[in-house]
C-alpha positions as CSV (number, residue, x, y, z in Angstrom):
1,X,4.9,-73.9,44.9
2,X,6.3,-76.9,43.5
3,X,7.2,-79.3,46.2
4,X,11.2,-79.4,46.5
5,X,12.2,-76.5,44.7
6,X,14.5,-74.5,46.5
7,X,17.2,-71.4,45.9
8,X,20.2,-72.7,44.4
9,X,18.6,-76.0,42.5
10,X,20.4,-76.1,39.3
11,X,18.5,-76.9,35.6
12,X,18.6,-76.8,32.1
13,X,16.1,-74.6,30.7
14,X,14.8,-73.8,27.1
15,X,13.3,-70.2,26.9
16,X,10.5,-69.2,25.3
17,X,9.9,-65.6,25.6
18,X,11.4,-62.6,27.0
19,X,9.7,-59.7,29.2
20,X,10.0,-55.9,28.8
21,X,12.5,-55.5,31.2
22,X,15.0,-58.1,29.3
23,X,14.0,-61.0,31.8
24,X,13.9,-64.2,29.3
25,X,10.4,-66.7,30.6
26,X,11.0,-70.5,31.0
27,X,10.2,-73.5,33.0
28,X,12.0,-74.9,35.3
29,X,10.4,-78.2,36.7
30,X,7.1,-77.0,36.1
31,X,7.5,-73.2,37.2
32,X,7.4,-70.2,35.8
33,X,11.2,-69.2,36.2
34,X,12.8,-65.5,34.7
35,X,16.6,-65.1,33.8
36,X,18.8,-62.1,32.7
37,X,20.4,-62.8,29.7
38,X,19.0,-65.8,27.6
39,X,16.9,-65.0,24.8
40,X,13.4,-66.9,23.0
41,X,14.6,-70.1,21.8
42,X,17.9,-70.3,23.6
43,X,18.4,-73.5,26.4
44,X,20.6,-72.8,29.2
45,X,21.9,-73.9,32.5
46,X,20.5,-71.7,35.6
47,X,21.2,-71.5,38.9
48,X,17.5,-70.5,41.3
49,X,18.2,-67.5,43.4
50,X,14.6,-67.0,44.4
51,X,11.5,-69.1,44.6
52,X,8.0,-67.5,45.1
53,X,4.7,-69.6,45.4
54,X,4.2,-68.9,41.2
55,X,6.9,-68.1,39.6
56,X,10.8,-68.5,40.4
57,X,14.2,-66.0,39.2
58,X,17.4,-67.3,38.6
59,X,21.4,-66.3,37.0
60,X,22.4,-67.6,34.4
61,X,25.5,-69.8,34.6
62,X,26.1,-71.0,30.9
63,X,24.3,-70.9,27.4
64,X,24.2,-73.8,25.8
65,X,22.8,-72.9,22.5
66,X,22.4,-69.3,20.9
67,X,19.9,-67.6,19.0
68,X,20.1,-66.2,15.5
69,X,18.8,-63.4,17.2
70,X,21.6,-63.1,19.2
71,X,23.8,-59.6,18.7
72,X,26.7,-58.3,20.3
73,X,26.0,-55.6,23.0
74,X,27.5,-52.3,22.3
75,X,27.7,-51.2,25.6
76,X,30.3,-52.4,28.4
77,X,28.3,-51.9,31.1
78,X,25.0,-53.7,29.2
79,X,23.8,-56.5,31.6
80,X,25.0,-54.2,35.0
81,X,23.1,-50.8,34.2
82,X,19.7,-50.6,34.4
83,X,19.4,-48.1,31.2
84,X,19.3,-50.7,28.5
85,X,17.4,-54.2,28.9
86,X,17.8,-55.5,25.1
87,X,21.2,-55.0,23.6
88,X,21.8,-58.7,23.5
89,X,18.6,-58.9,20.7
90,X,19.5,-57.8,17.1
91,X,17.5,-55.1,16.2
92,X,15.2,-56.4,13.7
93,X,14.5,-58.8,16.2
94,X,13.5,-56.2,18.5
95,X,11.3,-54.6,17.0
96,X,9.4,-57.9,15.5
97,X,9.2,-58.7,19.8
98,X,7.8,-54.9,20.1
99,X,5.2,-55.2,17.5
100,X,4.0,-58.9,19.4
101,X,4.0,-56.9,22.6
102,X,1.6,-54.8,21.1
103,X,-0.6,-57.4,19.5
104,X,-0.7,-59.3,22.6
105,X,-1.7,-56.7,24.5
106,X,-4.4,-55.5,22.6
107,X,-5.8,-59.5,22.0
108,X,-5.3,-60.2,25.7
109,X,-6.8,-57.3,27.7
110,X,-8.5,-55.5,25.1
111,X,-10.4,-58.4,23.2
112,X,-9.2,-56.7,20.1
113,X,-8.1,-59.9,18.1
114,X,-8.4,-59.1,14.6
115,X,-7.0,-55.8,14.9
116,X,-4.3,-55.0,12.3
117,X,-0.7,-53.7,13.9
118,X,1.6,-52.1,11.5
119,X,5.0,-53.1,11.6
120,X,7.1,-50.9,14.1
121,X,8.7,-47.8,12.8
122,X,12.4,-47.9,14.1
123,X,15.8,-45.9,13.6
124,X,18.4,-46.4,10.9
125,X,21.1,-46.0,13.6
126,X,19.0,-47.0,17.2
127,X,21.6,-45.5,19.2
128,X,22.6,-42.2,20.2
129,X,19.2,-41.1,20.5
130,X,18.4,-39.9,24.4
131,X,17.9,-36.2,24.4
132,X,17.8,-36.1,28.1
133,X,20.4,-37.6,30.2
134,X,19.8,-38.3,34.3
135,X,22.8,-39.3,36.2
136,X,23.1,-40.3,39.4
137,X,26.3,-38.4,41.4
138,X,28.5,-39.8,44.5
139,X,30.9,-37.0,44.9
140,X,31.4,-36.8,48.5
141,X,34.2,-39.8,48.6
142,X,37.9,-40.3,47.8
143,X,36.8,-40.0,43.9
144,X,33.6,-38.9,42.7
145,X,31.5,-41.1,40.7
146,X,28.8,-40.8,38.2
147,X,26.4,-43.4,36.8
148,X,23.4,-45.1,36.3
149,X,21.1,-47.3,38.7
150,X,21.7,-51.4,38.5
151,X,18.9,-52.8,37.2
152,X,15.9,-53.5,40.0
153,X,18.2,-51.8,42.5
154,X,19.8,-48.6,43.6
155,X,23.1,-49.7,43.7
156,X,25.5,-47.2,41.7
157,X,26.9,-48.8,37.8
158,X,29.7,-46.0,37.1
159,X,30.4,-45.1,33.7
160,X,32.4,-42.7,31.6
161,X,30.5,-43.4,28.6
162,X,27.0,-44.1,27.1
163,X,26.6,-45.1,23.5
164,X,22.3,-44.7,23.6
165,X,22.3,-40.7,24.5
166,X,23.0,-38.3,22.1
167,X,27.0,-37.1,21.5
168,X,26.9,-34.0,22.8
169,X,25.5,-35.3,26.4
170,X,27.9,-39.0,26.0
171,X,31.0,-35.7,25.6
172,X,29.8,-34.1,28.6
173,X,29.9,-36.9,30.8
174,X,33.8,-36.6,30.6
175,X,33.7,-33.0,31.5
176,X,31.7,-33.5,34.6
177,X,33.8,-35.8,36.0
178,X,36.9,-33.6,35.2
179,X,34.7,-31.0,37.1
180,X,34.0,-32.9,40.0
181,X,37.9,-33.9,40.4
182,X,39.1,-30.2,39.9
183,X,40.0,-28.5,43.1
184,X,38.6,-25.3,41.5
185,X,35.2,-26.4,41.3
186,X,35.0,-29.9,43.3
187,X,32.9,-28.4,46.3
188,X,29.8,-27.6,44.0
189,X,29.6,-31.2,43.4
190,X,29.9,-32.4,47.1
191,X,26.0,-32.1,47.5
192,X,25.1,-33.0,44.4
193,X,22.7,-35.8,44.2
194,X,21.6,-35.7,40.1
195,X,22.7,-34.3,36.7
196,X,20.9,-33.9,34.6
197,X,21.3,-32.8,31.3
198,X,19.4,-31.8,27.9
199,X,21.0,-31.3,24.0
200,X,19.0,-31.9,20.7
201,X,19.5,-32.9,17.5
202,X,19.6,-29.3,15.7
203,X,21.0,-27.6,19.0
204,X,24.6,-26.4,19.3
205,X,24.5,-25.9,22.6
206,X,23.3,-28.7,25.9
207,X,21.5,-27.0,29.4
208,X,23.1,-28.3,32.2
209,X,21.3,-29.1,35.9
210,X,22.6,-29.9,39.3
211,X,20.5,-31.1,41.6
212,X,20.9,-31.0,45.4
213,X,18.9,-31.5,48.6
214,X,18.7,-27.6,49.2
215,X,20.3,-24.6,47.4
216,X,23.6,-24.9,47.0
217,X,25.8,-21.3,46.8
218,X,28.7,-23.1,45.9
219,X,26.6,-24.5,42.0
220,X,26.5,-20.7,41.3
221,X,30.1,-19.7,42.1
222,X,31.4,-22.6,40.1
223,X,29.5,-22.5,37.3
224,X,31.2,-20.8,34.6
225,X,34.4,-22.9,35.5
226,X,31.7,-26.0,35.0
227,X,30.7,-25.0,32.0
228,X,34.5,-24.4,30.5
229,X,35.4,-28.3,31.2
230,X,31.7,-29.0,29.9
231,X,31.9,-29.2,25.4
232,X,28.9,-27.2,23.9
233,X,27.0,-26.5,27.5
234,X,25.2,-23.3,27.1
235,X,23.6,-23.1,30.2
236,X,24.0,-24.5,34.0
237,X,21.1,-24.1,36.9
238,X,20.8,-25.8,40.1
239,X,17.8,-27.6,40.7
240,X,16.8,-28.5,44.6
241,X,14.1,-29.6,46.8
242,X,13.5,-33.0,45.6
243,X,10.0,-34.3,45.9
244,X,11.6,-37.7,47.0
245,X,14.8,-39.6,47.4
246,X,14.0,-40.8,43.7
247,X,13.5,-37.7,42.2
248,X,16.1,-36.6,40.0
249,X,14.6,-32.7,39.1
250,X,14.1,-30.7,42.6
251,X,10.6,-28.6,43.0
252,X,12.8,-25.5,42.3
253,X,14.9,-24.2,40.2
254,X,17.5,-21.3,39.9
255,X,19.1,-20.6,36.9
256,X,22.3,-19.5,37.8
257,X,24.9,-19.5,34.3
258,X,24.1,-18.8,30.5
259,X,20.7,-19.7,28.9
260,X,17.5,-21.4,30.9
261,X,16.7,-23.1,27.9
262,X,18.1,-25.2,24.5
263,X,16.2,-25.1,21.2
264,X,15.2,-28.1,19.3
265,X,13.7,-27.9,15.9
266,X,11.7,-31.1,14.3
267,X,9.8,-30.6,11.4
268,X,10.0,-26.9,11.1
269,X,8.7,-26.5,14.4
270,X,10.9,-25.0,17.5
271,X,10.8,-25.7,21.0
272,X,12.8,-24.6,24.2
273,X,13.6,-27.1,26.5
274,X,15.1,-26.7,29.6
275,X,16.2,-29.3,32.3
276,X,13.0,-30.3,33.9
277,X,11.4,-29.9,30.6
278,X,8.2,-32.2,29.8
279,X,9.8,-33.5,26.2
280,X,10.1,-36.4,24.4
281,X,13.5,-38.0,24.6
282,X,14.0,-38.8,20.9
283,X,13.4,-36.2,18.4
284,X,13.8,-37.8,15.7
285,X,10.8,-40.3,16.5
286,X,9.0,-37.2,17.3
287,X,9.6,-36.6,13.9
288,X,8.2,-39.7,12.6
289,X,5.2,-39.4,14.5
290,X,4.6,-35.9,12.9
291,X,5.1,-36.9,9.6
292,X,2.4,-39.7,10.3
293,X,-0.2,-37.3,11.5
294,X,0.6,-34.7,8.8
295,X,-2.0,-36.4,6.0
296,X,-4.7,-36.6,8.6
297,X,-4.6,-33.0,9.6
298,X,-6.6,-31.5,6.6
299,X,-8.0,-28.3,6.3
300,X,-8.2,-26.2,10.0
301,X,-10.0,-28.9,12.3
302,X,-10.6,-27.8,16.2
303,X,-8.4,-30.4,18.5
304,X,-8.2,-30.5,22.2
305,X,-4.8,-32.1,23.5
306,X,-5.0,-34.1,26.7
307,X,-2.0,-34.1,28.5
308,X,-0.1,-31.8,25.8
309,X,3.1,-31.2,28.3
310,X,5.0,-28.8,27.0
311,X,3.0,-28.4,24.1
312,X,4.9,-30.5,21.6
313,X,1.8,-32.0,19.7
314,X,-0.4,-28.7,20.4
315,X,1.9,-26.5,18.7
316,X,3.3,-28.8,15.9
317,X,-0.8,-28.9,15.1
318,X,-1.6,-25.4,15.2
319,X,1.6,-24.6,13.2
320,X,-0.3,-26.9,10.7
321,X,-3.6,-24.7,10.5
322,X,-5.6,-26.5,13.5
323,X,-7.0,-24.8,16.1
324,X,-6.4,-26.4,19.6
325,X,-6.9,-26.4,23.1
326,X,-4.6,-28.0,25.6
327,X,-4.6,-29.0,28.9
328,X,-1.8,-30.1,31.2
329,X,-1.6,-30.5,34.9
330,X,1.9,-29.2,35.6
331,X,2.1,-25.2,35.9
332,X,5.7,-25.2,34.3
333,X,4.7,-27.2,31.4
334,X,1.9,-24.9,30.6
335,X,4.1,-21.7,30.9
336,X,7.0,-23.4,28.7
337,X,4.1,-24.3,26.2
338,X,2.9,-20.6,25.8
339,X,6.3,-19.8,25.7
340,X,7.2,-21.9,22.6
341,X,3.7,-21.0,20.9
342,X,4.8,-17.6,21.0
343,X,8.2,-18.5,19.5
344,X,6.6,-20.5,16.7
345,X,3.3,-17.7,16.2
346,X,0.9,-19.4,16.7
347,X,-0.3,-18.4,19.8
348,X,-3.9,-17.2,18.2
349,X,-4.2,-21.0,17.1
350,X,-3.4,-22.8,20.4
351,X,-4.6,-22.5,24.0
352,X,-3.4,-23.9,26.8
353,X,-5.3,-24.8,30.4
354,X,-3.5,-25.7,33.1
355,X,-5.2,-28.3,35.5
356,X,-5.8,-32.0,35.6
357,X,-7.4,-33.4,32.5
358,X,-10.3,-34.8,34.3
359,X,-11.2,-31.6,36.1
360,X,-10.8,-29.6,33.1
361,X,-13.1,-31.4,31.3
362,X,-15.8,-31.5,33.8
363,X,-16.3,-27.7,33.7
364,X,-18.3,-26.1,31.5
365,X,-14.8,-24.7,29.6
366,X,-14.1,-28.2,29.0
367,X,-16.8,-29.5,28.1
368,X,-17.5,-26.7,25.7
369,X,-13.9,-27.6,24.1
370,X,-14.6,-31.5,23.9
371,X,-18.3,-30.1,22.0
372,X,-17.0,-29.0,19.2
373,X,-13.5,-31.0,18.8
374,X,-13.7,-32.8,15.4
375,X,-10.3,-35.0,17.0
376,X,-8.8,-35.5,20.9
377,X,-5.1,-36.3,20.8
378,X,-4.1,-38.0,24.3
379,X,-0.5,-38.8,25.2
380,X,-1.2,-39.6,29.1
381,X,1.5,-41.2,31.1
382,X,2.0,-44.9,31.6
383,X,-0.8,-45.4,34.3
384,X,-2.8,-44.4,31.2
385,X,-6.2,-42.3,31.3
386,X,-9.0,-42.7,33.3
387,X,-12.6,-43.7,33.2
388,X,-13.7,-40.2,33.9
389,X,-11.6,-39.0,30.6
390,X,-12.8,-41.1,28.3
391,X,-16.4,-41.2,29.3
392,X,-16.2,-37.7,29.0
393,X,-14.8,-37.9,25.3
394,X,-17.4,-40.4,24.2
395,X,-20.3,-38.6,26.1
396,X,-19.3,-35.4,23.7
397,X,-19.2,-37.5,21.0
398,X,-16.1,-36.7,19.5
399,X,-15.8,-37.9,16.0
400,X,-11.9,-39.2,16.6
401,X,-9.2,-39.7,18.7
402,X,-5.7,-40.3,18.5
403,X,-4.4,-42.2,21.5
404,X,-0.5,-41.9,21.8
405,X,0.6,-44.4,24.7
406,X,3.7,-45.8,25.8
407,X,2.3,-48.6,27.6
408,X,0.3,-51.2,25.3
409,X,-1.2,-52.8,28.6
410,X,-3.1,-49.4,29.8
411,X,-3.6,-48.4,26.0
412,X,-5.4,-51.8,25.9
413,X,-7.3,-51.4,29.0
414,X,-8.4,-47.4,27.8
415,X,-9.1,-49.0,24.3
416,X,-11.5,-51.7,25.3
417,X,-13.5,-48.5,27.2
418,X,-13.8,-46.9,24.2
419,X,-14.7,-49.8,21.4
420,X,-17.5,-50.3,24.0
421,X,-18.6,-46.3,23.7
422,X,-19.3,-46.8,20.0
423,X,-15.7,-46.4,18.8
424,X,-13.7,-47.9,16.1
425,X,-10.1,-48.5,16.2
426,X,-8.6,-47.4,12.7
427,X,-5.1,-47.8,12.4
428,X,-2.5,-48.8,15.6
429,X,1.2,-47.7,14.3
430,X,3.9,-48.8,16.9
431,X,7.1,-46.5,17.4
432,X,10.7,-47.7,18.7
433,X,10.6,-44.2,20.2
434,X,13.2,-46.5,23.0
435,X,15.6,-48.7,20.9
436,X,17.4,-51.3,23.5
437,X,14.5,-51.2,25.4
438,X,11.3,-52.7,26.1
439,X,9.4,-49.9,25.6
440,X,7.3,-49.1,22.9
441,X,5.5,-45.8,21.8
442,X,1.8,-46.9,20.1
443,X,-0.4,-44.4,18.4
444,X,-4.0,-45.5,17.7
445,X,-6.9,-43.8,15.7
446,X,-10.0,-44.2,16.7
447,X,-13.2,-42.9,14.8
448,X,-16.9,-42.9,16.1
């Protein structure tokens, strides 16, 4: 640690980059110090709140010079909720700092240096895009309250309002808190720990889910009066039995008003999505990323989806002519994935496992599958794959692979792996599939 510096030291400091939770990076005295709200290239007077033996955090107390980068945040609560960690950074500036997060990544832990990133596909309007909307619920005071987490805290931001979800879930936020207020159905939100909520783009009607610590009789009783203060809601269930304080979906699940499930359609292809659905939370980047694996689905190849979820790639590729396997851990994704095979018919093109990816593909199913794949598509989570995996995919020598990840450090990492099993990155096509944030969606092709 630098000698002398201490919480509450006071400095001018120019900023030179920004992290992907909105933190801006510059030196203070020597050290690494990190600050909400500046941006690259801005100088401005901190305040040190926290010195560690590498690196320091501070608040900012004035700017002194802004960025042509700089744009107005759209939100009032921007800077306070958690949600959003970019608003302050125009968008083409965005996604220019997406696409170097990306090329970083891949030149610092994967070694891949002369790689070629294409420019970031992003929205025309990057707002209004969340499908899925998780709210955390303090209705057991003088006034019930509903919001979202402070950033690197759990302490409650309430809103009324929120510009990044889509309109039929920012109208219903409204509604609930009518809800909660009325004496008619107040008492089914007492217990009430979560909302959580689902719409889509095509989709006239939103499902609705309460969650609780255990099942709650009052959710049931109330429900259709819920669902009258509630615009377009076409369904209400209470979830319960958290896994965890954190959780915001409970281990069960009663459906107790209306429909289980919404419908989405993107590129001609439906899906039902409930609550707890395993769905990606902008359809219209979904979209995107169909449209750029369309040209390289030719003729009827034989895929095996790692990870498929819910099915969303599976089906879209089957409802293209491919023949494909997929394999999901979670039971409920598997079942929700027949189900919307069945609605789109094609379930004599798709098959779904259910079991851990690894596991899967160490039996002779599995292996059999990854034998006679002509492409894997992977879309793991953010811990990305493991070694298993992808010695697995290079020991069947698949001919390609098409990595979707939505962490450009682990993609990296799983990259590096496979560049040293004789594979060849082709083409690495970032998504804004999370405009105001610093997350970005990257699919990579790899051939043998």
């Amino acid at each position: 640690m630098v000698t002398g510096l201490k919480p509450g030291a006071v400095g001018v400091v120019e900023f030179s980059d920004l992290l992907a939770n909105g933190q801006a990076v510059g030196r203070f005295d020597g050290m690494v110090v990190f600050v909400d709200g500046p941006l690259p290239g801005e100088r401005a007077r901190i305040r040190l709140t926290e010195v560690k033996a590498k690196y320091a955090t501070g608040e900012l107390l004035e700017r002194e010079t802004t960025s042509p980068d700089r744009a107005e945040p759209f939100c009032p609560v921007f800077g306070a909720c958690g949600g959003c960690q970019v608003q302050h950074l125009a968008y083409p500036a965005q996604l220019a700092w997406k696409h170097r997060i990306v090329v970083d990544a891949l030149a610092r832990i994967g070694g891949f240096s002369d790689v070629v990133v294409r420019e970031p596909i992003g929205m025309d309007v990057p707002r209004g895009y969340r499908n899925k909307m998780a709210l955390v619920v303090h209705a057991h005071g003088p006034e019930p309250v509903f919001g979202f987490y402070r950033a690197r805290s759990h302490d409650l931001v309430p809103i009324d309002h929120c510009p990044i979800v889509l309109e039929p879930l920012d109208a219903a936020i409204g509604g609930l808190i009518e809800a909660a207020r009325d004496p008619e159905t107040a008492a089914a939100f007492r217990e009430v720990n979560h909302v959580v909520m689902r719409a889509g783009l095509t989709s006239p009607n939103s499902v609705l889910s309460l969650t609780t610590d255990t099942k709650s009789s009052a959710i049931a009783g109330a429900a259709p009066h819920i669902a009258e203060r509630i615009p377009g809601v076409g369904g209400i269930s209470n979830s319960y039995e958290p896994a965890n304080a954190n959780a915001v979906i409970g281990r069960r699940m009663d459906f107790v008003w209306g429909k289980r499930e919404m419908e989405e359609t993107i590129e001609d292809v439906r899906f039902r999505v409930s609550p707890a659905s395993f769905f990606q939370i902008n359809g219209a980047m979904v979209a995107s990323i169909f449209r750029t694996l369309a040209p390289l689905i030719a003729g009827t190849p034989r895929i095996v989806d790692l990870y498929c979820g819910a099915g969303t790639f599976a089906i879209y590729f089957a409802s293209r002519g491919a023949s494909v396997v997929g394999i999901e851990e979670n039971a409920s994704a598997v079942t929700e994935a027949r189900g919307n095979a069945r609605l789109n018919k094609v379930e004599d093109r798709v098959r779904f496992v259910q079991g851990r990816v690894e596991g899967a593909l160490a039996n002779e199913e599995g292996r059999k599958a990854l034998r006679e794949a002509e492409i894997v598509f992977l879309d793991p989570p953010r811990k990305g794959s493991d070694e298993a995996t992808l010695a697995a995919l290079a020991d069947a020598r698949v001919p390609a692979i098409w990595y979707l990840s939505c962490n450009p450090a682990t993609l990296a990492r799983d990259l590096r792996y496979l560049a040293g099993r004789e594979y060849k990155i082709g083409s690495v096509q970032p998504f804004d599939m999370f405009p105001q944030t610093g997350h970005v969606e990257t699919l990579v092709t790899l051939l043998r």
